[in-house]
N, C-alpha and C positions, 0 to 999 in steps of 0.2 A: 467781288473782292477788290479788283481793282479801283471799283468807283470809294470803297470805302480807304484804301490806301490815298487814295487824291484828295478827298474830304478831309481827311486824316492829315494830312500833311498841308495842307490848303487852311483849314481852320485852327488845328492845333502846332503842329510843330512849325510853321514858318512863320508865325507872328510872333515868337520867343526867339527867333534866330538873333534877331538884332540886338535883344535886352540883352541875351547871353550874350554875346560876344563882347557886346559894350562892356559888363559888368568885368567880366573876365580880363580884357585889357586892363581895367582902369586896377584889377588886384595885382595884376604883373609888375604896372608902371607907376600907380600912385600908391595905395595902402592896401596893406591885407590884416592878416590875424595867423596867429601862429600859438598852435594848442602847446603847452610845455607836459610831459608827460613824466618828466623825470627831476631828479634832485641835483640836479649839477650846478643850480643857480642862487642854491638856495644860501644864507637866508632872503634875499633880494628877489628871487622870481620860487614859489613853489610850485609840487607837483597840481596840475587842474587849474591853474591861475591861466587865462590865454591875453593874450599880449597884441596891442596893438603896434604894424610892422608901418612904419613913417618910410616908403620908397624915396619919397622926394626930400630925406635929408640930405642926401649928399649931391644926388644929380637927378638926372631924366634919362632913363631907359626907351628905346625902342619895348611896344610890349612882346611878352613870349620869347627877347633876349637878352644877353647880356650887352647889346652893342648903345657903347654911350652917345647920347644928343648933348646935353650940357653936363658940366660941373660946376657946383659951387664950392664944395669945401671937400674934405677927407675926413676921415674919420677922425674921432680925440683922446687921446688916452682919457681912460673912465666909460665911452662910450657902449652901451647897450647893443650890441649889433645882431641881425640875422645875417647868417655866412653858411657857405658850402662847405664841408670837408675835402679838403683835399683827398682826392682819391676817393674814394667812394660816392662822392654828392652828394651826402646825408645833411637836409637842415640841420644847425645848429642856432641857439642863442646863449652867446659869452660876450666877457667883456673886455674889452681893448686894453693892453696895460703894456705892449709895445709898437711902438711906429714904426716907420722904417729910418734904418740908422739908428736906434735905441739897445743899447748892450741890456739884454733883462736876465737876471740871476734868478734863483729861491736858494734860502741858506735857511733848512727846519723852518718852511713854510713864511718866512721872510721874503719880503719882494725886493732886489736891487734895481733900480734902472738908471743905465749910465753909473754905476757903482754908488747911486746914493740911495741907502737906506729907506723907505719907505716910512710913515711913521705909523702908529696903531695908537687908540684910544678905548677905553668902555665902551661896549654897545647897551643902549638903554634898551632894560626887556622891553620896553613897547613893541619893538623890530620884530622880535622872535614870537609874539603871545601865536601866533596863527602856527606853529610848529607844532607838531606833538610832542608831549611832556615827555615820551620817554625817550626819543631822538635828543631834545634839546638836555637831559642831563647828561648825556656822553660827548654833545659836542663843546666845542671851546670858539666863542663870538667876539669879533671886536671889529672897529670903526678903521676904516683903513685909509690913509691919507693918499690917492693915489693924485699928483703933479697937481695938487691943491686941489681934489675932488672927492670929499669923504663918500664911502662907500661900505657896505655890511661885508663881510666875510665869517666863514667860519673853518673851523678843524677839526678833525674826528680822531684823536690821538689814538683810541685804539686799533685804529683801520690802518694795516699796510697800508703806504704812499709814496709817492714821488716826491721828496718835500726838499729834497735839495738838487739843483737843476741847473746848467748853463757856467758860467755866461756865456753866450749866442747872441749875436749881431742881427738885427734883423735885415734883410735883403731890402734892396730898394722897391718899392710898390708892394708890401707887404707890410702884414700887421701880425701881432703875438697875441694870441687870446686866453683866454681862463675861465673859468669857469669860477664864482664866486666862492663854491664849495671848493676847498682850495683839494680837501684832500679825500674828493671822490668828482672827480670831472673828468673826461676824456676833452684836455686840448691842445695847444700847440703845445705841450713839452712831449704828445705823443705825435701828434700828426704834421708837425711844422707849422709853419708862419702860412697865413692867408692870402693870397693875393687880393688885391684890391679889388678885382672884377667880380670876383666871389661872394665881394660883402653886399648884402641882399639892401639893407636898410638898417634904419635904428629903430628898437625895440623903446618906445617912451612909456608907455602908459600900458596898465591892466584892463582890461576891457570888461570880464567878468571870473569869477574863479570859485572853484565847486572841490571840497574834501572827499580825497578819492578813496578816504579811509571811512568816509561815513557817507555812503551812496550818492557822492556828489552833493553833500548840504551845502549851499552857497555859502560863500565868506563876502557875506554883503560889504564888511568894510573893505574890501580890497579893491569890488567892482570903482572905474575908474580911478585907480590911483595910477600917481606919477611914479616913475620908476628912477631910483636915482644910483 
């Protein structure tokens, strides 16, 4: 027994030590993947779509923590982020729509920031064809102008919401997040503002993505898209 625990370990498990551990840092500190399993992003990120996680947009992590080596930039209003929850730790991916120092409002699903008006345009069906037909008649889509950064959004009129919100100053070294689905998201109008240690990375690109309403059939056209 013993000689086969040493062979064991001698041929198979210690010649994978190092690939694992390598692989492992470089998901900590450079890029991962991050499965979406829910509708909170939608119509921008849906459910089964997995997302590639860009660590090194903002800085360099030590791996395995949160303590910083470098910074380049901060987050941007519009920005795609993976973030902790406060208080529970649970990943998220929402998207930035206040900085720190930014007054952000909702007046019936209206964004203010700094008291000005957000603008909205048509969303062209192309956005929505990957939604199910009978989700997309009850919801309401439109193009959201966030600090010159169009972006999809939608509303679910008939779902209780939180639709009118704030104003709330955001703390310094904290961000305000949302969830695309303005009115079925769990984020900061329920859990607070982010702290900046917490924000993981930027969510840029779909990596691959499978309808979880039709035993994961791929939505080939999704695979590598930009996420905007």
């Amino acid at each position: 027994m013993k000689k086969f625990i040493r062979i064991f370990w001698s041929d198979w498990v210690r010649p994978l030590v190092l690939p694992i551990l390598v692989v492992s840092a470089a998901k900590s500190a450079l890029a991962d993947f991050e499965y979406v399993p829910t509708g909170s992003m939608k119509p921008t990120i849906l459910e089964g779509d997995v997302v590639i996680v860009n660590k090194l947009a903002y800085d360099l992590k030590v791996p395995f923590t949160t303590y910083r080596l470098a910074l380049w930039k901060n987050p941007a209003a519009g920005d795609i982020v993976v973030c902790f929850e406060p208080g529970d730790g649970t990943r998220l991916v929402k998207r930035v729509v206040g900085l720190p120092g930014d007054r952000v409002e909702l007046r019936n699903d209206r964004l203010f920031v700094n008291g000005r008006a957000m603008t909205y345009q048509p969303l062209a069906a192309g956005a929505v064809r990957d939604m199910d037909p009978a989700e997309r008649s009850k919801a309401v889509f439109a193009s959201e102008d966030l600090q010159s950064r169009a972006h999809s959004v939608m509303a679910l009129p008939a779902v209780a919401a939180w639709r009118t919100f704030g104003p709330i100053q955001v703390p310094a070294g904290e961000y305000f997040v949302m969830g695309d689905n303005r009115d079925n998201s769990k984020d900061s109008r329920y859990f607070g503002c982010v702290p900046r240690r917490e924000i993981v990375g930027e969510a840029d690109t779909i990596l691959v993505s499978g309808d979880l309403d039709h035993y994961l059939n791929p939505r080939f056209d999704r695979f590598l898209s930009k996420l905007h």
